[in-house]
C-alpha positions as CSV (number, residue, x, y, z in Angstrom):
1,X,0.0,0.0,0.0
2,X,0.9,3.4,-0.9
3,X,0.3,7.0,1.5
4,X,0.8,7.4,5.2
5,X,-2.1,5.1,6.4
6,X,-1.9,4.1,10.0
7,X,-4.9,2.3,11.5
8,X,-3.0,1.4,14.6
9,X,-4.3,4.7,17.0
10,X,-7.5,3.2,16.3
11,X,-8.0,1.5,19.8
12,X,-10.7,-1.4,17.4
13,X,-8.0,-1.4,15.2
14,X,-5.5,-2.9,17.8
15,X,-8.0,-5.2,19.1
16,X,-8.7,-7.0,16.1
17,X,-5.3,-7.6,15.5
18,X,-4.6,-9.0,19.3
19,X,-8.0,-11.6,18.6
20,X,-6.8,-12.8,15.1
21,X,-2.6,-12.9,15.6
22,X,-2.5,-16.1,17.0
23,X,-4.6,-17.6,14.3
24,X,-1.7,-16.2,11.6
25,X,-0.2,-19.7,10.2
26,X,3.9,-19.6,11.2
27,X,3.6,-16.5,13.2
28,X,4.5,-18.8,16.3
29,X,7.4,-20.5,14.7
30,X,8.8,-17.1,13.6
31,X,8.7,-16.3,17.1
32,X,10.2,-20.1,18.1
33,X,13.1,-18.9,15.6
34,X,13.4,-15.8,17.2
35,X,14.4,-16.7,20.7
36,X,16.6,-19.4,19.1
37,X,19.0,-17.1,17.8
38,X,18.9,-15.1,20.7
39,X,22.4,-13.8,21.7
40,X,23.7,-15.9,24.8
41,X,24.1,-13.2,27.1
42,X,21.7,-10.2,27.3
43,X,21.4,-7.5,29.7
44,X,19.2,-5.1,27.9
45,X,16.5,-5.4,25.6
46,X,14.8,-3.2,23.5
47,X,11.0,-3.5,21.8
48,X,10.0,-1.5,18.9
49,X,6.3,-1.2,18.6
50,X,6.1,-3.7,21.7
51,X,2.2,-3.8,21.4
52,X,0.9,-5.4,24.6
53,X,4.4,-6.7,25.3
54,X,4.4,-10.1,24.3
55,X,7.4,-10.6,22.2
56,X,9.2,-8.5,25.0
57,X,7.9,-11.0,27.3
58,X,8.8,-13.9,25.9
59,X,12.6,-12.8,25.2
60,X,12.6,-11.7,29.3
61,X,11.5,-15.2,29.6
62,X,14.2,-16.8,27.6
63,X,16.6,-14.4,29.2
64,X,15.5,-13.6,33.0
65,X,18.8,-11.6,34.1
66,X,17.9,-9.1,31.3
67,X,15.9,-5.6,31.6
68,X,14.3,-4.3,28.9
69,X,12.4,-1.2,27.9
70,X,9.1,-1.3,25.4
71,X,7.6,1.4,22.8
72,X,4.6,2.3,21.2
73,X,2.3,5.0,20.5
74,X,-0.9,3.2,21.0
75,X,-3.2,3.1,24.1
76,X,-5.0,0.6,24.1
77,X,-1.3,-1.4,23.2
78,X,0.7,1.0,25.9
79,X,-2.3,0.0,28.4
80,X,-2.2,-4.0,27.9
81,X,2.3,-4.4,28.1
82,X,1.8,-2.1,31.3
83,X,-0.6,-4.3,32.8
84,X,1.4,-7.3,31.6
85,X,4.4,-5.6,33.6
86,X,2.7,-4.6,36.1
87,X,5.4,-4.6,39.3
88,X,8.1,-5.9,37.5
89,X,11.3,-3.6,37.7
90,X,12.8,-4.7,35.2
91,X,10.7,-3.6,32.5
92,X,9.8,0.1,31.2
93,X,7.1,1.0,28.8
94,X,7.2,4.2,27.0
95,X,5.0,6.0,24.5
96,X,6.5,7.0,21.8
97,X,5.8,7.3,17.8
98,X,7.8,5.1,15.6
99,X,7.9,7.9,12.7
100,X,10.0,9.9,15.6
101,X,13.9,9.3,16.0
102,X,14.1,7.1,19.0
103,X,14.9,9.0,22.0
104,X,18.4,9.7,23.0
105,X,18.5,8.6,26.4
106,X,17.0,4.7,25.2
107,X,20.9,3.2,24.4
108,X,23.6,0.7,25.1
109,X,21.2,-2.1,24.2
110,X,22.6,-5.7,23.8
111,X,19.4,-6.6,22.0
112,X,16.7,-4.6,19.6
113,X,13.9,-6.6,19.0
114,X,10.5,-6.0,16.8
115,X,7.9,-7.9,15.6
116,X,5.5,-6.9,13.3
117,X,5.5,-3.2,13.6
118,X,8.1,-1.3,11.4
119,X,6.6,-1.9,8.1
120,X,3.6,0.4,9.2
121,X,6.2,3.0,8.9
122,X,7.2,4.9,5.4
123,X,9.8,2.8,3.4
124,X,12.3,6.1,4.3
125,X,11.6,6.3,7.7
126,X,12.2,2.3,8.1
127,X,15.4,2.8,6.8
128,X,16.4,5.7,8.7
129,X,15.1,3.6,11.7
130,X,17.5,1.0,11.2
131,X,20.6,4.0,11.4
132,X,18.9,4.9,14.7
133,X,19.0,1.0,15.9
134,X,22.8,0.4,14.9
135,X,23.8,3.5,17.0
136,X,21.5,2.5,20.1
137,X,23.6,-1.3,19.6
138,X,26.8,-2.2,21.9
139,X,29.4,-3.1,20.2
140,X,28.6,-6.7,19.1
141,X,24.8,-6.3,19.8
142,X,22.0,-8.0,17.7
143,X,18.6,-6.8,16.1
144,X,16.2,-9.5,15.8
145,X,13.5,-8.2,13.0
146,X,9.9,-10.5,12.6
147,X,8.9,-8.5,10.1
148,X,5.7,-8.9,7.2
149,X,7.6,-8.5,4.1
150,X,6.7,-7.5,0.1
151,X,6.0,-10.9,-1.6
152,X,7.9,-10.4,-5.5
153,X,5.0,-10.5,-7.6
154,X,0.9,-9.2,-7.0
155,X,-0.2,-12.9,-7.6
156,X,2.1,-14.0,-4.6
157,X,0.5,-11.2,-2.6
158,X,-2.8,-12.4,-3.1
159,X,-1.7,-16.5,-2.3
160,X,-0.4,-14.8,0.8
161,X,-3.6,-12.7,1.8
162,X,-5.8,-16.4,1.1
163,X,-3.2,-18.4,3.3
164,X,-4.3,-16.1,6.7
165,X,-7.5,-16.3,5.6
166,X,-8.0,-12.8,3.8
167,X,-9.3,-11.0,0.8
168,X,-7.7,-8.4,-0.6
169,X,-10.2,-6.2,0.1
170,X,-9.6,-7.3,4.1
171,X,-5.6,-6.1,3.2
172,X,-4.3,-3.8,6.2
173,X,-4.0,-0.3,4.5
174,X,-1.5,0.8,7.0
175,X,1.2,-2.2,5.6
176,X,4.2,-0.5,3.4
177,X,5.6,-3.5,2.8
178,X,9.0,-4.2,1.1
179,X,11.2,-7.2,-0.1
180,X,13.4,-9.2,1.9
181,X,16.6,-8.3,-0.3
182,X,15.6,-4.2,0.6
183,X,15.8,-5.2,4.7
184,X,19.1,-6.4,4.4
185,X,20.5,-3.6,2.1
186,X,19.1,-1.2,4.5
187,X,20.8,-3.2,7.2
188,X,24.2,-3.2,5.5
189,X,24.1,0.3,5.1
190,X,23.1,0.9,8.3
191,X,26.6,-0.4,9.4
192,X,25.4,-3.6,10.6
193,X,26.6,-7.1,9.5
194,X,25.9,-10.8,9.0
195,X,22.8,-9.0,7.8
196,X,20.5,-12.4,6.9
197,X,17.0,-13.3,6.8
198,X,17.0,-16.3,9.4
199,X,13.8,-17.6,8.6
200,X,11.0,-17.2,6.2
201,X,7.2,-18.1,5.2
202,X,5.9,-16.5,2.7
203,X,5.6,-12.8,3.9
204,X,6.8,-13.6,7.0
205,X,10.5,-13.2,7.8
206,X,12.9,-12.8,10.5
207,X,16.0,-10.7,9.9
208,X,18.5,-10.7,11.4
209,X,22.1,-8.5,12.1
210,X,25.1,-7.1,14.5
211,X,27.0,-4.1,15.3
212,X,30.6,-4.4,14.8
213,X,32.4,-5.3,17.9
């Protein structure tokens, strides 16, 4: 999809998305994939577009000495990952807007995590995101990306949309979706390396890179 759609401050919006995500086919092994290649030791841990904090939570889980901080710009999101955190310490959850540079004082991260959230941002904006995450990295820190990707062709689009059980009329107008191969050029320049995509179903990746120790 083309423009600046974002459907995501629509409080409905969110809500639809938290009854049907667990219904996506392969979202859960993207996620199984995700904390495999999870970096041995973490300290700090940061969400982009946390939502209600699950993939936050389930990388605390896999790492329990780590803290980690969450953002997103959504109430009805922000209200569910602080409820989810509710008196744990080791876990902050901030508002902010994606389409904003991250702030300054969120750095010296071991691990940047997102999952299904950047590609509601404009193709420029992603990639200047990406600059933003390499300089918030240690040296020798990871980004994990589960990202919904640009399929090559319309046709594949459409296979994709009827495989999670949707027209294309039902087709998120908020998505600005694009290929696999632009993620990791975006990551490369971005100063990262071992830029890969570490799993894959159909519009469904994870990506993965590393600062430069």
């Amino acid at each position: 999809m083309t423009g600046d759609v974002n459907r995501w401050t629509d409080p409905a919006w969110a809500l639809r998305y938290l009854r049907e995500r667990d219904a996506i086919p392969h979202r859960a092994d993207g996620l199984e994939v995700l904390v495999e290649t999870l970096p041995e030791k973490v300290e700090r841990v940061l969400d982009l577009g946390t939502g209600d904090g699950s993939t936050l939570a389930l990388v605390l889980s896999a790492r329990p000495g780590a803290s980690g901080a969450g953002l997103d710009f959504g109430d009805e999101m922000l209200s569910r990952a602080r409820s989810r955190f509710a008196g744990d310490a080791r876990v902050e959850i901030r508002r902010h807007d994606l389409r904003e540079a991250l702030p300054r004082d969120l750095h010296d991260f071991d691990l940047v995590v997102s999952s299904f959230a950047i590609h509601h941002l404009p193709p420029a904006r992603q990639e200047h995101l990406y600059r933003e995450i390499g300089d918030r990295l240690r040296p020798g820190g990871s980004f994990l990306h589960l990202e919904h990707v640009a399929s090559p062709t319309p046709a594949l689009h459409e296979a994709f949309l009827r495989a999670i059980g949707k027209t294309p009329a039902e087709d998120d107008p908020s998505n600005k979706l694009v290929p696999v191969a632009t993620h990791l050029a975006w990551l490369a320049r971005a100063g990262l390396r071992d830029g890969e995509c570490l799993w894959k179903w159909r519009e469904l990746a994870l990506l993965g890179a590393t600062r430069p120790a």
